[in-house]
Each structure stands twice: as C-alpha cells, then as structure tokens.
TORLOGU-890511 format. One record per residue (C-alpha): residue in one letter; x, y, z. Coordinates in steps of 0.02 Angstrom, whole numbers, plus 50000, padded with zeros to 5 digits. Last residue first. Layout:
aXYZ ...
This chain:
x485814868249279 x487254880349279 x486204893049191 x484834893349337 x486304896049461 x487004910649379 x485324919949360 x484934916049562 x486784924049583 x486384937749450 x484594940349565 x485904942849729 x486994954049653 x488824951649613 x490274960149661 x491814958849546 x493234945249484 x492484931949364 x492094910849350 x490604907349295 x489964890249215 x491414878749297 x491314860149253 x491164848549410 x489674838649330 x488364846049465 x488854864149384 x490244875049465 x490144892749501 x491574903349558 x491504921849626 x492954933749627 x492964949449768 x494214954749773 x495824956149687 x497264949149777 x497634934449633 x496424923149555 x496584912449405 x495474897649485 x496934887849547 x497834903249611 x496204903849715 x496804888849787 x498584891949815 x498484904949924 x499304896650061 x497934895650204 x496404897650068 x495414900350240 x493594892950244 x491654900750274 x490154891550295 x488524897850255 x487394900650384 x487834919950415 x487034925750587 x488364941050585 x489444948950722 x490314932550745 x490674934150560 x492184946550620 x492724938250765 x493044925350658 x494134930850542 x495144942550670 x495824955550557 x497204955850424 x497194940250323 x497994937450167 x497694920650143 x496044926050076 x494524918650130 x493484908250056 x491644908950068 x490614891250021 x488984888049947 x488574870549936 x486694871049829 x485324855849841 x485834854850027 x484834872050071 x484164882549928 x483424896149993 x484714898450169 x486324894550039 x485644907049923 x485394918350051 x486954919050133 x487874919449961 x486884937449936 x487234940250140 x488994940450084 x488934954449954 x489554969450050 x490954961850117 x491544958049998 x491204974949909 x492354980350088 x493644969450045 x494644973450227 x493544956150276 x494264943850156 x493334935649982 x493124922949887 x491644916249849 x491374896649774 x489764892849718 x489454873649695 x487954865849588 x487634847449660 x488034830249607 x489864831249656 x490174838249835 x491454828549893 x492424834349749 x492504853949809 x492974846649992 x492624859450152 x493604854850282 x492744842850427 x493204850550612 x491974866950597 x492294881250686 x492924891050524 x493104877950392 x494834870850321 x495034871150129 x495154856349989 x495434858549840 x494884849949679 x495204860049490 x493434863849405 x493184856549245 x493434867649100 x492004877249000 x492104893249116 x493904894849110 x495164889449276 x495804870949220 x495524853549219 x495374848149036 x493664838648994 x494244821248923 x492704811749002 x492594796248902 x493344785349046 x492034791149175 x492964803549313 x493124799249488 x493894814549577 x495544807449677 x495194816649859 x496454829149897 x498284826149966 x498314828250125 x500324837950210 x499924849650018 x501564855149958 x501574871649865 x502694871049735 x504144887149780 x504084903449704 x505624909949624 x506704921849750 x506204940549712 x505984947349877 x507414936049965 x508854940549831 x508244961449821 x508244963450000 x509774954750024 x510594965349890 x509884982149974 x510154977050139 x512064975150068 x511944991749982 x511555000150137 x513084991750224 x514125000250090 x513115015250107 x513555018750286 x515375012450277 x515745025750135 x515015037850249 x516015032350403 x517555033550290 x516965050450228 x516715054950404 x518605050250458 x519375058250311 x518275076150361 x519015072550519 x520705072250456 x520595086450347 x520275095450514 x518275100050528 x517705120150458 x516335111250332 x515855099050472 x515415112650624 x514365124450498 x513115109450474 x512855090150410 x512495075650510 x512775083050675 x512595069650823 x511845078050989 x509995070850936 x510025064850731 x510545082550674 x510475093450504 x511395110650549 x510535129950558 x511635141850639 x512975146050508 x512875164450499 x512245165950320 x510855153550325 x510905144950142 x511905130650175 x510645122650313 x509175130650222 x508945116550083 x509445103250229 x507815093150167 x506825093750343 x505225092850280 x504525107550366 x502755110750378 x502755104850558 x503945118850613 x505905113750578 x506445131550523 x505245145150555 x503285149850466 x503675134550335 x502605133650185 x503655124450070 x504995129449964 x506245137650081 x507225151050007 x506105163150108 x506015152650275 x507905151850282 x508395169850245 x507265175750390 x508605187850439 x508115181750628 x510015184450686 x510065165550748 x511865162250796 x511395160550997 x509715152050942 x510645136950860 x509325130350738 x508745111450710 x508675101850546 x507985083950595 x508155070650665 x507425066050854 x505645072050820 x504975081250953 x504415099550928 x504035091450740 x502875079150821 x501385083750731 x501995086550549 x502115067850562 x500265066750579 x499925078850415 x501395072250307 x500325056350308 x498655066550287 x499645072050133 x498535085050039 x498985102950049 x500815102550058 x501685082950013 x500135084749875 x500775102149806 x502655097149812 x503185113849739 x501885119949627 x501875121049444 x502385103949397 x501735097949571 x499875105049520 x500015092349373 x500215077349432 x499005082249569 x497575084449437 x498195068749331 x497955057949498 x496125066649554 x495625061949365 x496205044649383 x495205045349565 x493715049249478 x493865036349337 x494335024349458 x492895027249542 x491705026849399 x492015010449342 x493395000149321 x493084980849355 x493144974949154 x495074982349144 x495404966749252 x495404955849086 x497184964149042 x497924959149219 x499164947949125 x499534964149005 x500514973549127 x499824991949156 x498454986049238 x499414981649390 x500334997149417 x498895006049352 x497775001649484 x499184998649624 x500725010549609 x499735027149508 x498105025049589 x498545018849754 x499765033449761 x498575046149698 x497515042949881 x495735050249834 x494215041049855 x494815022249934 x496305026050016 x495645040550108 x493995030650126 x494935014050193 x493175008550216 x492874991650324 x491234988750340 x490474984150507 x489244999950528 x490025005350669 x491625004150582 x490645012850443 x490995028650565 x492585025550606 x493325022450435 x492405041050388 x492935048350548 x494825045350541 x495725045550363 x494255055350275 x493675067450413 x495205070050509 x496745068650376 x495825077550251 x495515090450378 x497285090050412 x497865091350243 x497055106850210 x497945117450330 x499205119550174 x497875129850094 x498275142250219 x500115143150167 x499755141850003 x498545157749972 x499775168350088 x501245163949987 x502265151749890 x502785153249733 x501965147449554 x503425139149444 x503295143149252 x503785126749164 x505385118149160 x505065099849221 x506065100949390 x504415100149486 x503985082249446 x505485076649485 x505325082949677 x503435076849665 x504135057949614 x505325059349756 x503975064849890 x502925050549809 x504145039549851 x504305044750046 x505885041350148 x507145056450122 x505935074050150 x504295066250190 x505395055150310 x506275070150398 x504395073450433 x504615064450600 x505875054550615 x506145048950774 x504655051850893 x503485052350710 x504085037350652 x503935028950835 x502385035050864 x501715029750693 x502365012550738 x501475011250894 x499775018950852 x500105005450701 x500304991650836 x499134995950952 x497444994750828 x496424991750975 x495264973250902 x493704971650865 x492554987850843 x494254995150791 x494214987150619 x493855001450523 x495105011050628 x496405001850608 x496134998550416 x496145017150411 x497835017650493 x498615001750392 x498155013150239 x499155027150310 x500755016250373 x500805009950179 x501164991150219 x502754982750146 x503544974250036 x502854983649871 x503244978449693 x501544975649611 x500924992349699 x499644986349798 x500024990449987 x500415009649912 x501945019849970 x502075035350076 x503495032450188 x503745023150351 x503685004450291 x502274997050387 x502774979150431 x501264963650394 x501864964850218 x503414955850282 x502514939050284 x502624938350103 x500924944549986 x501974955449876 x500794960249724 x500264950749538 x500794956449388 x502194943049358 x503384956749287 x503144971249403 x502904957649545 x504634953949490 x505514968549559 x504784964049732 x506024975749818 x504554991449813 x504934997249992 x506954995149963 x506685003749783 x505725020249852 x507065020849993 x508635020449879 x508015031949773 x507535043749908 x509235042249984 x510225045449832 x509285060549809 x509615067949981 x511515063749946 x511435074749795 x511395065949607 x512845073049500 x512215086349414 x513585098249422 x514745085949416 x514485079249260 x514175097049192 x516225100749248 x516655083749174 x515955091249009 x516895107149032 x518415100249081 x518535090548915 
C-alpha cells in the first residue's frame, strides 16, 4: 500500500501546474462555446487576457494581447492603439515572462508535450541563437507587415494570419472540430493547409525540444522577454550567495545566459537546484518561494499554508463565478420596434428560414449617417444582397467595392446593404470615411440578425434575396464581382 500512495505522491500535480491549468480554463470559461460551436462574443472580449490564447477558440473570454497588437497596428491610421501599449506595459512591468512560465496555454500544452518519452535534443549553441528568432518574427510579421497594409487600409493580423499555431489549434479546428460548423470545411484553402502544416511541425519540435515555440517563435514571449531587468515577479538572485557555479543555467531548460535574463520563464526550476540557496521566486520584497521559507518556524510555515489555502480558495471562487456568468443560457433578444408585418398572399406557405429555397427572415438594422434604418421588407419587389462583414475581416474588406459596384450599376433596381458585425473593434465610420462607397452600410447591434441567416463570427457571408423575399444564395466566403453579377442574374 505505501508504495502506491508513494507514486501518488510522486506525481501529484506541482503548484506551477496547478496554475497553468487554472489559467488556460479561466481564459477559455465559455465551456459551452465548445458545445454550441460558436465563440465568446460578451463584452469581456474587449480585455486582453495576458497569456497566449486565441480570440477564436470556441471557449475564449478574452482577447489574445498579440492579436489585439496587430489589430493595433493595422488600425493605427485611425485611432493610437493606447490601450494595448497600456496593457502590454503593465504585463510586462509586473509580470513579465513569469506569464510564459504560469499564464500561457500554449506554454502548458508545450510542457505536456515534452513529457512524451522520446529522445530529448538539449540545448546549446544552435538553440540559443535560434532563440533570436522570435524577435524578428516579432518585428517584421507582428509590426511591419500590419503597418505596412495599414497604409494600405487593410487590416492584416499577418502573425495571426500565416503562422500563429494557437489560432490553428483553438480557433480553426476548435470550431471545425464540432459538427455544427461541418459546412465551414468549404472555406479551407491553402492557408489553412499551410498553417496546419506549420501546427504539426511545432507539435512536434516540442516533443523533442523543450518548449521550441515559447523559444524560437513566441513574438509574445519576445516583448515580455523585454522587461526582464524590470518585471516585478520573478526569480531573482542574491549576489552575496552567488558563487557563479553556473548550476542554474545548466539545469535550466531554456536558453538562459544567467538567471532571470529575457529568455527566462521564471518557472522556479533553478530555485531548488542552486546549492547555496541564493536564487528565491519574489513578487518585489515578498518571497514566494526560496532558501528563507524552507528554514521558517513550523509556525510560519502554518501561517503560509493558511495564506495558501486562502489564495486558492478565493481562486476557486473567480473560478465558479467565471464559469456561472460565461456559460449562462442566452437570453431572447427583445427588439424596443418590432419589424414591419411582411404581407404575404394566402397561398404562400414558403417557410421563413435561413436555406436558399426559404423566404428570407425581416430585420431591420440602423444605417451609418443615415436617420431611416435599412428594412429587408420595405424593399419587396427588388433583388436584395445582404453583406456582412466588419473592418478587422480583411477578405471583407477586400470585397466591398464588389457590393459598391453593383449598387453604383444597378442603382434602385438592386438594395445592396453591408452589415456590420456586432463585434466591432475600430471606428466604423471613420473607417468608410476613407472610401467613396455609395452603398449603405448598417450595424447588426445585437447579433441577432445574422443569427437569422445561420451566421456566426465567420466573415465574410453574403445573402441574396429574389424580388419575392425567397433567398437564392446564402454562404460564408469572399465573392467576386462577376459571381455577384452571376448571383443576381439567377435570382431573377
């Protein structure tokens, strides 16, 4: 018996452990978005969490601080992205890469990866210049390429977009993992296939390689990494015990050159390994673990266990509230108008409903700058195409002057109208002040229309609707201008 309560022990899960699970399931509290298969859209999505953890995983409450970076920047021609210079200040001012160590999912999922029992490859020369990597990644595809189509007004996320393995794993196949997103398989093409590939080839590396994204990739891990002379918690080293046997930096897996330099992650690995006892884990003054709390009184040792105990009882709370508000069953959206009644002739017995074939549900949607909304049944006699979109789309972007031009060719014979997303990041309509777009362009303020139409946060989708009210097209994916004119012939 003692030896099975011995193993028990043994692998018990270390506080460090405890911590990253706890972190990866506060920032992904929407349990049920892995059910529903749709993401968070909540208010609190506007907060970047401080860990590496994708916008569109199905669970996600929060922002990923990186993506909210490139969005920044790709928006920066209108508006100072202050608040995520802010938060990453305060992250890195506090934190720094203590979070890569205890905050970040993907840190977790490379720590698991690693313990699969394979041949290990060990650092050295090779790895600690490949670990420079990360901030070239971090310049050209997190800073200049968002900056540069910034001048070009479209947004492009390009980190995000070409090679972040967290979007892949937590949003693509997070969502088309769960058979409701089954007719969304149609949108991959070869960018997903590249980035899949990119996702398997990282997967792998962190078998063989300690935390080979966290150490040649991460621009994340990169900007953190740059306030590690700063950063308020962390593992810091008591020069006066210091006998430079460089114990630390050999047991240590990543590519440190001393203890808390920006390559360290600050997981308390060398804290019980120095032999003299001058490495402890701090937050300021306050020593969270070290020499000094292994040689405490029994009765300060009781005190800290109580304060522990406190700690993750009040954790667990957060954790329960988090958990209740997240996943609390969506309430009918009321509507303060309700639409206009759409006459119908007493044989017509077409359902209402979202598939080409069904008659087109009624909504009606405020207009940018104008004071009259934008009716779908005040329109009846004429084709409608319906466009949703939102400006950090950037294929929705991409696409608008194709509506533009149908609605310039084919004037009040065609009512084009581009939704936008309730989800809305940037200044709307500073945005399409940049443009000479004709069309007219409304908010979808709750969401609820484009829920109408089967639509979730994938963009773009467009909508046609014949002069009946019946919907001919209704699909998620850019379109071209000649498959617009195509779409319109067939809905005559």
């Amino acid at each position: 018996m003692a030896k099975p309560l011995q193993w028990i022990k043994d692998h018990l899960p270390t506080q460090r452990r405890l911590i990253q699970l706890y972190a990866a399931l506060l920032y992904n509290a929407h349990v049920k978005g892995f059910i529903t298969g749709n993401i968070y859209t909540g208010n609190s999505k506007i907060l970047c969490v401080p860990g590496f953890n994708c916008y569109s995983c199905p669970g996600a409450v929060g922002a990923c601080p990186l993506g909210a970076l490139q969005n920044a920047i790709a928006a920066s021609g209108s508006r100072t992205p202050v608040y995520v210079q802010g938060i990453l200040l305060l992250f890195g001012l506090t934190l720094g890469r203590t979070i890569c160590g205890f905050l970040c999912p993907l840190g977790l999922m490379q720590d698991l990866l690693h313990k699969i029992p394979t041949p290990k490859i060990k650092k050295s020369r090779v790895t600690r210049v490949l670990s420079y990597l990360k901030y070239v990644i971090l310049a050209v595809f997190v800073i200049a390429v968002p900056l540069w189509y910034a001048f070009q007004r479209y947004p492009v996320p390009a980190f995000c977009k070409y090679i972040c393995p967290a979007g892949t794993f937590e949003g693509a196949i997070g969502l088309l993992s769960n058979p409701v997103n089954a007719d969304k398989f149609s949108m991959l093409g070869i960018l997903f296939t590249r980035k899949f590939v990119i996702l398997l080839l990282i997967i792998a590396a962190c078998v063989f390689l300690y935390r080979a994204f966290c150490r040649f990739l991460c621009p994340l891990g990169a900007i953190y990494g740059l306030f590690a002379k700063v950063a308020l918690v962390g593992v810091k080293v008591e020069p006066s015990r210091c006998t430079d046997c460089g114990r630390c930096v050999s047991q240590c897996p990543m590519d440190i050159r001393h203890v808390g330099d920006h390559e360290c992650i600050h997981c308390g690995q060398c804290v019980d390994a120095c032999p003299t006892k001058a490495i402890a884990f701090k937050a300021g003054r306050v020593t969270l673990h070290g020499p000094e709390l292994a040689s405490a009184s029994p009765e300060k040792k009781k005190r800290l266990r109580g304060k522990r105990m406190m700690a993750w009882g009040a954790a667990l709370l957060v954790m329960a509230g988090a958990l209740w508000l997240f996943n609390q069953p969506e309430a009918p959206v009321q509507s303060e108008t309700p639409p206009p009644a759409v006459t119908q002739a007493p044989e017509d017995n077409i359902p209402v409903g979202k598939e080409a074939g069904m008659r087109a549900p009624d909504f009606t949607v405020p207009v940018y700058g104008q004071e009259e909304p934008f009716t779908l049944s005040a329109h009846r006699g004429k084709t409608v195409i319906v466009n949703f979109w939102a400006t950090w789309c950037t294929p929705c972007c991409q696409e608008l002057p194709h509506f533009d031009a149908v609605s310039r060719k084919y004037g009040d014979d065609v009512a084009v109208v581009a939704i936008h997303s309730d989800l809305v990041t940037d200044d709307v309509e500073g945005y399409l002040a940049q443009f000479d777009y004709q069309l007219p362009f409304a908010l979808d303020e709750t969401g609820s229309v484009i829920k109408s139409f089967g639509g979730s946060t994938m963009l773009p989708q467009t909508v046609v609707i014949d002069a009946q009210g019946v919907i001919t097209y209704n699909a998620v994916g850019s379109v071209t201008l000649e498959k617009l004119e195509a779409l319109l012939l067939s809905a005559k």
